[in-house]
C-alpha positions as CSV (number, residue, x, y, z in Angstrom):
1,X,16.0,-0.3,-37.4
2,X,14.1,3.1,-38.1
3,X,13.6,5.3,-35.8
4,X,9.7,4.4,-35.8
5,X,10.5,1.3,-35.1
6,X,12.6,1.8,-32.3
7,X,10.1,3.9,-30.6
8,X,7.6,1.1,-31.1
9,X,9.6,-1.4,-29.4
10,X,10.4,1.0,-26.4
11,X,6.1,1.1,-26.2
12,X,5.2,-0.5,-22.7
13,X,1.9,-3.0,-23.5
14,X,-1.2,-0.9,-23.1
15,X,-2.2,-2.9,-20.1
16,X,1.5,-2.1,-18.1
17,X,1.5,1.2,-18.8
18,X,0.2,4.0,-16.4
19,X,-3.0,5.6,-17.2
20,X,-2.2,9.3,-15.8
21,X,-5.8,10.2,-16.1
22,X,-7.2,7.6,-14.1
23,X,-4.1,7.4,-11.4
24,X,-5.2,8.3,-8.0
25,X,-2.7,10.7,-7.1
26,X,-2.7,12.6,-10.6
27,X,-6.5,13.2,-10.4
28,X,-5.7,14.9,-6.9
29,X,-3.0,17.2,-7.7
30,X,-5.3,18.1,-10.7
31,X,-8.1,18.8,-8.7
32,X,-6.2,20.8,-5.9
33,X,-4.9,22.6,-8.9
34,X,-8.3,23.5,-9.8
35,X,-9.5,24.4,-6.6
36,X,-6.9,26.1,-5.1
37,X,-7.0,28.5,-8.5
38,X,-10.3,29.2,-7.4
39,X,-10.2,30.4,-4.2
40,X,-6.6,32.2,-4.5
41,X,-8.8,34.5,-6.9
42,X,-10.6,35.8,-4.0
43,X,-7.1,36.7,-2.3
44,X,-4.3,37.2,-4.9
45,X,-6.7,39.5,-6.5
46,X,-8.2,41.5,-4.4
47,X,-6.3,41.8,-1.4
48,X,-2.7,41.0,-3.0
49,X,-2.0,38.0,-0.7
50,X,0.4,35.1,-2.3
51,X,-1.3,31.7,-1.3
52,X,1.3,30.8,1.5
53,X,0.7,34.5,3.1
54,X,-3.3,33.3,3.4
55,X,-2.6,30.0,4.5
56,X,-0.5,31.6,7.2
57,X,-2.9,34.2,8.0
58,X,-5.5,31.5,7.7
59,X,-3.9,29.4,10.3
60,X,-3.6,32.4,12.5
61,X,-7.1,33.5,12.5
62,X,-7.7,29.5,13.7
63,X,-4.8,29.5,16.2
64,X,-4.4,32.8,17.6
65,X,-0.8,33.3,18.2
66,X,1.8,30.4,16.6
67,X,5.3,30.1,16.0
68,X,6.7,29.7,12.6
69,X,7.4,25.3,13.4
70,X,3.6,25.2,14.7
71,X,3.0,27.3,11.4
72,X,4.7,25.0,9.1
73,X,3.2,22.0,10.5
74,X,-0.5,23.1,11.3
75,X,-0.1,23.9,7.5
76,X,2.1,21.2,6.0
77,X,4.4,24.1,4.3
78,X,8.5,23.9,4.1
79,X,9.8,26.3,6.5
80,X,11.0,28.7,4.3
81,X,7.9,29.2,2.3
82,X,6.4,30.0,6.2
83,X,9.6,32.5,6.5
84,X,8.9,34.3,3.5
85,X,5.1,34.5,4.3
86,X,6.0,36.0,8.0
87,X,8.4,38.4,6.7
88,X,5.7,39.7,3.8
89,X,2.7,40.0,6.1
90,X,4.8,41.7,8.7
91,X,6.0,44.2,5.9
92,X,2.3,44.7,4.7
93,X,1.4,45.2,8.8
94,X,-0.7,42.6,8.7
95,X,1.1,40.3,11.5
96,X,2.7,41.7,14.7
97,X,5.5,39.5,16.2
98,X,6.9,38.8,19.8
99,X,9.6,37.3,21.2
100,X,9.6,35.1,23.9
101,X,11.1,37.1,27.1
102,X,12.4,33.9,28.9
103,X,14.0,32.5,25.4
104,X,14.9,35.1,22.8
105,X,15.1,32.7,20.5
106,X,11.2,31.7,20.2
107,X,8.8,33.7,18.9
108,X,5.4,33.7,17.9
109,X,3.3,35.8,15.3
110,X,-0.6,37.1,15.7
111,X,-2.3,39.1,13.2
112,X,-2.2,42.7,13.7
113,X,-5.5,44.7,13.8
114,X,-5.3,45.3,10.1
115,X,-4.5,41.5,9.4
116,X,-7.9,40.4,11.5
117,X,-9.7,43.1,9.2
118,X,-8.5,41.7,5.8
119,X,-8.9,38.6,7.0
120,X,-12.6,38.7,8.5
121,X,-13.1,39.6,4.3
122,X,-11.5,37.0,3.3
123,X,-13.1,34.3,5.0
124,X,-17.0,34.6,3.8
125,X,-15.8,34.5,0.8
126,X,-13.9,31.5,0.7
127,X,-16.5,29.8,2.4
128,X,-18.9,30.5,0.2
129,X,-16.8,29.6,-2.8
130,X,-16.3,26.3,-1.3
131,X,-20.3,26.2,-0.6
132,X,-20.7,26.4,-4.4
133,X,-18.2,24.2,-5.4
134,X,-19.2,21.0,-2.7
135,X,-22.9,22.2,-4.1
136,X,-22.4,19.5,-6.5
137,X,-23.0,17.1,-3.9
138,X,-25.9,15.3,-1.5
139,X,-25.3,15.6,2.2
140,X,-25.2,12.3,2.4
141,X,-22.1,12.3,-0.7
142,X,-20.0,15.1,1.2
143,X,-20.3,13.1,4.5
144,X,-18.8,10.3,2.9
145,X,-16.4,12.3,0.8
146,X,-15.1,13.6,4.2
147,X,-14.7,10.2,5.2
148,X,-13.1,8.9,2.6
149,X,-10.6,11.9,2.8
150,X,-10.3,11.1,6.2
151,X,-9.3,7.8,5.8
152,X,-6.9,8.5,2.6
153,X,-5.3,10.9,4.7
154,X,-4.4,8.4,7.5
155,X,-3.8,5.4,5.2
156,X,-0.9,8.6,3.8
157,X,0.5,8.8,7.1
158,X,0.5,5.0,7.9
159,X,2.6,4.5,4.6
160,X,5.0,7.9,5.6
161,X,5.6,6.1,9.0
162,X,6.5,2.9,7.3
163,X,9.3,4.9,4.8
């Protein structure tokens, strides 16, 4: 048997095998790919932020004051990625941390003054980089789009609970 042959035989039938284009969870990544590329350009670029140090800064300018755990899960990052993200910002000055006084070992990050400045910048134009890119759609088609995602998103967690 040739080798052409051999591959030909190993071929799944067009109608078992996976169509990566069209698969759900491809098309996803793909797009949060494309979007995320997007709108780190607005924060690698010009203010030299990695895209877990502005999802951290992000979550701070939402939530005040968090620990690294409420971090990590408010933002659904691995704990070390959060680490690292802490430990740059507070380099760059742009987060100030405290320790809890009655357990040493909690503590909680804020942004610093210069952190709230970079990230007030930030922030209009993210949001109007998303503006542009959900342009594409009706009121009527984002309001079900955020449904949809919503529901997605909780049929995800049903199957997670289930293992």
């Amino acid at each position: 048997m040739t080798l052409a042959e051999s591959s030909q035989k190993a071929a799944l039938e067009p109608s078992d095998a996976l169509q990566l284009s069209d698969f759900f969870p491809y098309r996803l990544a793909m797009l949060n790919s494309s979007v995320s590329e997007v709108i780190a350009q607005l924060y690698s670029g010009r203010f030299d932020l990695s895209p877990q140090e502005w999802r951290v800064m992000a979550a701070l300018g939402e939530n005040a004051q968090m620990s690294a755990k409420e971090i990590a899960k408010f933002t659904s990052m691995e704990k070390m990625q959060v680490s690292r993200a802490i430990s740059a910002l507070k380099q760059s000055g742009l987060l100030c941390q405290k320790t809890d006084s009655n357990d040493r070992r909690f503590s909680s990050v804020s942004l610093s003054e210069q952190g709230k400045q970079i990230y007030l910048k930030i922030v209009p134009l993210v949001t109007a980089r998303e503006r542009y890119l959900l342009s594409v759609l009706t009121d009527e088609e984002l309001q079900l789009f955020n449904q949809c995602v919503d529901r997605i998103a909780q049929q995800a967690e049903t199957l997670k609970q289930l293992g």
